[in-house]
N, CA, C and O atoms as a Tinker XYZ file with bonds, in Angstrom:
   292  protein
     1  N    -20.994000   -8.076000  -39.092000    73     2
     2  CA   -22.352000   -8.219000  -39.584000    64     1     3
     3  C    -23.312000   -7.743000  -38.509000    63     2     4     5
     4  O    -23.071000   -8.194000  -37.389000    81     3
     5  N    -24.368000   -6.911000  -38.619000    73     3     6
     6  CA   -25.466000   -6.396000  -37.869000    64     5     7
     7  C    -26.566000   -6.996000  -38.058000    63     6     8     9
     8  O    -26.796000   -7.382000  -39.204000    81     7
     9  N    -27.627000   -7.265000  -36.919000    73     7    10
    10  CA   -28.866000   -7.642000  -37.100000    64     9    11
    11  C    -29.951000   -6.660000  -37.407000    63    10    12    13
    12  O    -29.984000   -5.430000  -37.446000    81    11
    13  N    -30.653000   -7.419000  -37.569000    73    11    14
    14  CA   -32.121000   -6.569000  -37.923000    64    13    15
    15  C    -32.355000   -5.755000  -36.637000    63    14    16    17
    16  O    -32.924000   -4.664000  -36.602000    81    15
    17  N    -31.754000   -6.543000  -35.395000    73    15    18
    18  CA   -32.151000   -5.874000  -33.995000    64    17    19
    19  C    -31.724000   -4.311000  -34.121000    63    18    20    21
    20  O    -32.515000   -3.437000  -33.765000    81    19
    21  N    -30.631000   -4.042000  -34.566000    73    19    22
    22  CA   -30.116000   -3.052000  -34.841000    64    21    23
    23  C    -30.643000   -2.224000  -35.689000    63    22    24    25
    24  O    -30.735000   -0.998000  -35.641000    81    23
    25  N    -30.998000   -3.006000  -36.499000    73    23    26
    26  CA   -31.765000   -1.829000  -38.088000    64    25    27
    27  C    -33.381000   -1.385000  -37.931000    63    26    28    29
    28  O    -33.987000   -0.605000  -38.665000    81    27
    29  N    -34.038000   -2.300000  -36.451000    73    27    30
    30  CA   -34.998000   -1.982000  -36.079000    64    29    31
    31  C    -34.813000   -0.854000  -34.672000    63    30    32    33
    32  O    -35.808000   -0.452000  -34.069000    81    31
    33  N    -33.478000   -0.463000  -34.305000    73    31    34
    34  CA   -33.497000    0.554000  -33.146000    64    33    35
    35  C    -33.384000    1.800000  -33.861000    63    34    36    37
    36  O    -34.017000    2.853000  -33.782000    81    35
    37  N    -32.144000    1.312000  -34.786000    73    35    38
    38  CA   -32.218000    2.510000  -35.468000    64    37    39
    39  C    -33.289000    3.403000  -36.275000    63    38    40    41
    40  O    -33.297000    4.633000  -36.224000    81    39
    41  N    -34.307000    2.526000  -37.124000    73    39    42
    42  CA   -35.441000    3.096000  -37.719000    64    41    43
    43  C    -35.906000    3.270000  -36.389000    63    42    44    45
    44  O    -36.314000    4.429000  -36.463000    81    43
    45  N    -36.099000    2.943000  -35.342000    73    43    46
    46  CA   -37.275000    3.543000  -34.045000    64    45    47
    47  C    -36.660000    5.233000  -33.861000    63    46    48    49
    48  O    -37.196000    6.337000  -33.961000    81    47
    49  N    -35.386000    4.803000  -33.573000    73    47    50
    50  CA   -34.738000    6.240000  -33.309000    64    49    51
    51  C    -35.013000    7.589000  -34.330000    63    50    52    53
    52  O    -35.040000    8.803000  -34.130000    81    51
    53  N    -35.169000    6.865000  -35.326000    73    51    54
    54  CA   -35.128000    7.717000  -36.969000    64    53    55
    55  C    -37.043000    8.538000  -37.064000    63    54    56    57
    56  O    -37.174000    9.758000  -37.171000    81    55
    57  N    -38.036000    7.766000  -37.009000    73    55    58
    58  CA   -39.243000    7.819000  -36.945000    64    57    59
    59  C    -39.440000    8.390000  -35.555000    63    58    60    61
    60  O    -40.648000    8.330000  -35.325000    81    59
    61  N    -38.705000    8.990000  -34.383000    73    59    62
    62  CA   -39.282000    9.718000  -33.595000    64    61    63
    63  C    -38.293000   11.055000  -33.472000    63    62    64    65
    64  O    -38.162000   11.829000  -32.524000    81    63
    65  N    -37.550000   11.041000  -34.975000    73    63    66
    66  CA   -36.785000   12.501000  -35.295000    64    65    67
    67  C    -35.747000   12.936000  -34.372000    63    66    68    69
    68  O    -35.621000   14.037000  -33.836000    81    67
    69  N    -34.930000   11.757000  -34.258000    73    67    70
    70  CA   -33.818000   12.098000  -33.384000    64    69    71
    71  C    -32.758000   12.331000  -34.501000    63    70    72    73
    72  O    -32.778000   11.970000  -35.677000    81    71
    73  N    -31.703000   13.130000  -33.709000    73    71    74
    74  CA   -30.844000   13.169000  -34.571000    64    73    75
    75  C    -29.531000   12.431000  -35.150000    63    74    76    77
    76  O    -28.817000   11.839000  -34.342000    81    75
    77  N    -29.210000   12.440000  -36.413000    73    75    78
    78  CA   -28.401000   11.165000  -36.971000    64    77    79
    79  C    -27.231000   10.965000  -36.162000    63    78    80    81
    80  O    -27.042000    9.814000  -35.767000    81    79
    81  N    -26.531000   11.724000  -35.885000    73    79    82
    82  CA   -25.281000   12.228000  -34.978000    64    81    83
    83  C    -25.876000   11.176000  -33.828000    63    82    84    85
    84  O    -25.646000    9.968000  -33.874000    81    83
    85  N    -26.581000   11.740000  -32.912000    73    83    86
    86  CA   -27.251000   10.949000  -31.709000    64    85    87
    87  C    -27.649000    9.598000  -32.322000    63    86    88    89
    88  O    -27.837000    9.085000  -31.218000    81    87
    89  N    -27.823000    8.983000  -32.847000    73    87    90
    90  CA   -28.428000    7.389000  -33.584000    64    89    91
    91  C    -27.244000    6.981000  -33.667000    63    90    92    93
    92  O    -26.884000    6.037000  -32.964000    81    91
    93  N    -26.142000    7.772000  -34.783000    73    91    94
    94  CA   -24.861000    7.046000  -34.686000    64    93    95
    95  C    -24.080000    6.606000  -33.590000    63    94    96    97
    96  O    -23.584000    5.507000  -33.341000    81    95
    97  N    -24.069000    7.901000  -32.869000    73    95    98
    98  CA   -23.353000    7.884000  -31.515000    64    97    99
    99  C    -23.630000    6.537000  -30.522000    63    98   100   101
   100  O    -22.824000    5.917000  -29.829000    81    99
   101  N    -25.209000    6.307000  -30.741000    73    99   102
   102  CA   -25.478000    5.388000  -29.893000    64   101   103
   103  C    -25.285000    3.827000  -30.110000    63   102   104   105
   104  O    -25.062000    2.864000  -29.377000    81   103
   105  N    -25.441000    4.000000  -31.213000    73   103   106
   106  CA   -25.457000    2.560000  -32.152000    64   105   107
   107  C    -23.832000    2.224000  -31.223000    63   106   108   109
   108  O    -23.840000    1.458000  -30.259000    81   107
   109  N    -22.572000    2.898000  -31.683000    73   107   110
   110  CA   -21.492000    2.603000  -31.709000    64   109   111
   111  C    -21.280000    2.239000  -30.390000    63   110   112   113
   112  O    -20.846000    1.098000  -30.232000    81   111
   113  N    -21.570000    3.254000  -28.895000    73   111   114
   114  CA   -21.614000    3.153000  -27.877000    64   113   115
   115  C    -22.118000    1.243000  -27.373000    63   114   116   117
   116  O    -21.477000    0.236000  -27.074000    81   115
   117  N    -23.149000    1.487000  -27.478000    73   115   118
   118  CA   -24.199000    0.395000  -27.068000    64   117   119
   119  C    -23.709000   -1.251000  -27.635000    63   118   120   121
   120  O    -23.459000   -2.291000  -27.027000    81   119
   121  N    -23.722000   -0.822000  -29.322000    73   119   122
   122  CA   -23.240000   -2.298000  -29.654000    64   121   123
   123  C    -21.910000   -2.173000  -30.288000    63   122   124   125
   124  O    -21.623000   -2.665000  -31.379000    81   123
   125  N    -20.873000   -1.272000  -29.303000    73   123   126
   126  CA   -19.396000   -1.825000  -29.985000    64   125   127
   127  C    -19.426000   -1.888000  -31.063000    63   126   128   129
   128  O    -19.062000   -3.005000  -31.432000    81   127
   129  N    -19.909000   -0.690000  -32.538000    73   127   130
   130  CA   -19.729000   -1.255000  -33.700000    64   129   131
   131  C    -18.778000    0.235000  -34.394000    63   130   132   133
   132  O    -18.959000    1.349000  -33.903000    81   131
   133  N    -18.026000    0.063000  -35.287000    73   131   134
   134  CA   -17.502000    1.100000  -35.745000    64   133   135
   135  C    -18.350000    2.091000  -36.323000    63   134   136   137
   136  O    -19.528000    2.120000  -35.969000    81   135
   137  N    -17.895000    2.952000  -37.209000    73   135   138
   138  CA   -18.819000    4.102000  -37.657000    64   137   139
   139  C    -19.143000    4.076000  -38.830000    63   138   140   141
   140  O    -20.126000    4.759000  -39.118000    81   139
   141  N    -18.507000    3.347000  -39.868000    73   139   142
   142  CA   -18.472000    2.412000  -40.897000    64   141   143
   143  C    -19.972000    1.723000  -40.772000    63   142   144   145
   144  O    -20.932000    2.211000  -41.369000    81   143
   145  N    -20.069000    0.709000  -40.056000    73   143   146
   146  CA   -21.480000    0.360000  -39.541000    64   145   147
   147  C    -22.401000    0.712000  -39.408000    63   146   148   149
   148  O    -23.392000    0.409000  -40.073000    81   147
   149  N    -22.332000    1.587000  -38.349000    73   147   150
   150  CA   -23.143000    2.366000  -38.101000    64   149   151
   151  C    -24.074000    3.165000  -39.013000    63   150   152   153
   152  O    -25.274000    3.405000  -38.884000    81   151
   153  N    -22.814000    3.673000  -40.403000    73   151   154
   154  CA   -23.578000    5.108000  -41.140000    64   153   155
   155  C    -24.579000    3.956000  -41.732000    63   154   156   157
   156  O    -25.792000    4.166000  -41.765000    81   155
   157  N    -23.952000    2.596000  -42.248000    73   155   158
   158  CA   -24.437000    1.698000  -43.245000    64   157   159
   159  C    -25.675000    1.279000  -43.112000    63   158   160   161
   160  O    -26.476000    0.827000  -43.930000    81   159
   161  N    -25.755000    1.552000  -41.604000    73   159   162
   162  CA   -27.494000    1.431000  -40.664000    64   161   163
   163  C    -28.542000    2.231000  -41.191000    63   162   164   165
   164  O    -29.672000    2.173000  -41.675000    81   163
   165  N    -27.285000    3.300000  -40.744000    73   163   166
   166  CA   -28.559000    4.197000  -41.092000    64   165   167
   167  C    -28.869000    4.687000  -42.290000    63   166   168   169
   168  O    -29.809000    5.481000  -42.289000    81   167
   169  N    -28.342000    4.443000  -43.359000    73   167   170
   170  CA   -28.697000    4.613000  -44.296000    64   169   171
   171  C    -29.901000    4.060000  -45.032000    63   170   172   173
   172  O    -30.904000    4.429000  -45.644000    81   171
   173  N    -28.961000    2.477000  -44.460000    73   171   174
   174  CA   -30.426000    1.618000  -45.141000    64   173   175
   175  C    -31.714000    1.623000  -44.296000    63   174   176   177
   176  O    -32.775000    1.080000  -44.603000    81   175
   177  N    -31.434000    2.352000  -43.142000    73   175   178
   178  CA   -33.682000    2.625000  -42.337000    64   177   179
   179  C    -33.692000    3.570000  -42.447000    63   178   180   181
   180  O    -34.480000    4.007000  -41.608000    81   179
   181  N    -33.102000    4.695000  -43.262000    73   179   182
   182  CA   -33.545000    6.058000  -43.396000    64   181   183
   183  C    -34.232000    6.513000  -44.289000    63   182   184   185
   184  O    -33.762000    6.482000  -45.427000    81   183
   185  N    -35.437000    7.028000  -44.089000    73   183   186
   186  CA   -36.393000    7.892000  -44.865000    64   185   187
   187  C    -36.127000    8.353000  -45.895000    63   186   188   189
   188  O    -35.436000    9.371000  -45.838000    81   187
   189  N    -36.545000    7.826000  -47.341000    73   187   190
   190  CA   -36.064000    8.445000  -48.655000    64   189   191
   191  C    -36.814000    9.991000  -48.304000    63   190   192   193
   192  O    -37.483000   10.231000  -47.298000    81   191
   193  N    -36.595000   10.659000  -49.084000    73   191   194
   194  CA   -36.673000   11.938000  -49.501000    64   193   195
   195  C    -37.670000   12.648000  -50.557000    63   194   196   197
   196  O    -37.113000   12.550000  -51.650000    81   195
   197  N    -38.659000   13.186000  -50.674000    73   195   198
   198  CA   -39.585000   13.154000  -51.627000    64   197   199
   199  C    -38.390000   13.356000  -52.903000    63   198   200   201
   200  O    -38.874000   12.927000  -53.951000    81   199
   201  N    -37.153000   13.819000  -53.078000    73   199   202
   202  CA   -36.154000   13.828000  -54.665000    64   201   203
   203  C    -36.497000   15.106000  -55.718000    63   202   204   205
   204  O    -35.997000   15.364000  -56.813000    81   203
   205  N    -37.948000   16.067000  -54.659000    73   203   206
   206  CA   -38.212000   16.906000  -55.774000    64   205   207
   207  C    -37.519000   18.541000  -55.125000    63   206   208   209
   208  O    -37.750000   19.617000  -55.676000    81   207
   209  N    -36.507000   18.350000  -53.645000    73   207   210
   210  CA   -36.310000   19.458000  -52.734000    64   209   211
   211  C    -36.780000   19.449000  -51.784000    63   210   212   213
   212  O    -36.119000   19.504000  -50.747000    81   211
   213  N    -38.623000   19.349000  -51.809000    73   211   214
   214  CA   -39.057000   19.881000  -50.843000    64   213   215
   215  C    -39.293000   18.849000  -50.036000    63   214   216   217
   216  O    -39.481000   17.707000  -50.456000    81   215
   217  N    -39.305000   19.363000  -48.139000    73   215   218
   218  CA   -39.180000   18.272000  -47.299000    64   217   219
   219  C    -40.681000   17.374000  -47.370000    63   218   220   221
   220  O    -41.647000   17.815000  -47.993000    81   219
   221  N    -40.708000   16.231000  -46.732000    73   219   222
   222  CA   -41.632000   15.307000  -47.068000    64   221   223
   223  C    -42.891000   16.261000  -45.806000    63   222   224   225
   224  O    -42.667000   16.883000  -44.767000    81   223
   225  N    -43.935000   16.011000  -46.419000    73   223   226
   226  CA   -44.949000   16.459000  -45.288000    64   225   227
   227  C    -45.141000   17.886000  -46.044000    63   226   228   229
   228  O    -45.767000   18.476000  -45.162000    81   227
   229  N    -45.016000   18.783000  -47.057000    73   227   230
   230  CA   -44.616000   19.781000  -47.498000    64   229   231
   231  C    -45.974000   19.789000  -48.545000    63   230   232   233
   232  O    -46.271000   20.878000  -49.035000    81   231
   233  N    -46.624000   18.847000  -48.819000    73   231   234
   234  CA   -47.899000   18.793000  -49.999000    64   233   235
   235  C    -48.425000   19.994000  -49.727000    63   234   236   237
   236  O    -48.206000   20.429000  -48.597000    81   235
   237  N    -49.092000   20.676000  -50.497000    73   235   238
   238  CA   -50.232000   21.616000  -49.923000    64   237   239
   239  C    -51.563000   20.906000  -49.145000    63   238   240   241
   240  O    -52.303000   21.286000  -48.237000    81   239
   241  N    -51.511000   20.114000  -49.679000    73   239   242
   242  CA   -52.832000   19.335000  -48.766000    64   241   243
   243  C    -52.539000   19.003000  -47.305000    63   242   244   245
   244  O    -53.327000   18.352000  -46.619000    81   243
   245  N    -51.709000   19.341000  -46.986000    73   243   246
   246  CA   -51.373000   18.930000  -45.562000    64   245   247
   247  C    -51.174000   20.305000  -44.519000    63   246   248   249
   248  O    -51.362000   20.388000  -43.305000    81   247
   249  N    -50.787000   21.178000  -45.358000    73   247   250
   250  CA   -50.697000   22.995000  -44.838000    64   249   251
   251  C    -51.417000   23.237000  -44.169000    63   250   252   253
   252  O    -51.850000   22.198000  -43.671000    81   251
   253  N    -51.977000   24.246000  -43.717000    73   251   254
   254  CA   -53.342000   24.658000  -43.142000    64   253   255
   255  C    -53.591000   25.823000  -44.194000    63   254   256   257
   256  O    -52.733000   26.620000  -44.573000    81   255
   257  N    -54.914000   25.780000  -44.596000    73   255   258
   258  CA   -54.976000   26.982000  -45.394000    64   257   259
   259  C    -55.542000   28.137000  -44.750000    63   258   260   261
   260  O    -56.337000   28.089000  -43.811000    81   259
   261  N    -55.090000   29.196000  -45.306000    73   259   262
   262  CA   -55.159000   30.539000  -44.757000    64   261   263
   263  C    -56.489000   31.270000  -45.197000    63   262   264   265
   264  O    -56.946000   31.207000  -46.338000    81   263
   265  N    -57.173000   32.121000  -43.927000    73   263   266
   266  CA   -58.306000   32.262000  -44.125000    64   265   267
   267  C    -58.916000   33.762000  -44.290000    63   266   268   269
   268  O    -59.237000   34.503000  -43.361000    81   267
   269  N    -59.015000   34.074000  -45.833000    73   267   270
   270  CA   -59.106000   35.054000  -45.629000    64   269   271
   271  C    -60.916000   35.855000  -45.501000    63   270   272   273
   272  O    -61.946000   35.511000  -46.081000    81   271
   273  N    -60.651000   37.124000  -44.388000    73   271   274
   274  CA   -61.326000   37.301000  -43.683000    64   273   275
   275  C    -61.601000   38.851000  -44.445000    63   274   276   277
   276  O    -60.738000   39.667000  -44.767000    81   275
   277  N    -62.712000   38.933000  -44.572000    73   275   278
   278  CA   -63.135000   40.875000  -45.437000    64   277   279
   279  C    -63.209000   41.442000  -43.745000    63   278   280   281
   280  O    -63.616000   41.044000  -42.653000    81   279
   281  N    -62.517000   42.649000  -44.363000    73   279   282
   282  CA   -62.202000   43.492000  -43.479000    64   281   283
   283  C    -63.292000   44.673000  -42.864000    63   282   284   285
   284  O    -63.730000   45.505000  -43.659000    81   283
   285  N    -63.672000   44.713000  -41.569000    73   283   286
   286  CA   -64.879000   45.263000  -40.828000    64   285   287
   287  C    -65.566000   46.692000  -41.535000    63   286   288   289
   288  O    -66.661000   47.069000  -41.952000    81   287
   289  N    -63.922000   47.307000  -41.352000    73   287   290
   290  CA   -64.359000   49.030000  -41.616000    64   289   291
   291  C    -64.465000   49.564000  -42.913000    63   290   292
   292  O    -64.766000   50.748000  -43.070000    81   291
């Protein structure tokens, strides 16, 4: 059984875009837990997925929009 202590390193690790490989790795290292565990961590503090493809942060409202400029000559 894992604590929250755990499900709160792991979401820290997750929210500053480390990678899952590296989160797992460490989890197992640090608190002696199998990999079984581990994935089960991270699954449950991991970032759903907007479900429509595109990555989250991807809105157009968040883009920069492109500026178009009439040309001199």
């Amino acid at each position: 059984m894992y604590t929250r202590e755990l499900e709160r390193q792991a979401r820290s690790f997750l929210a500053q875009k480390m990678d899952v490989a590296y989160v797992r790795h460490y989890l197992m290292e640090t608190y002696a837990i199998d990999q079984k565990t581990a994935d089960e961590i991270i699954a449950k503090v991991a970032p759903a997925g907007t479900g429509r493809g595109k990555p989250a942060g991807a809105h157009e409202s968040v883009r920069a929009a492109v500026v178009k400029r009439s040309k001199f000559y």
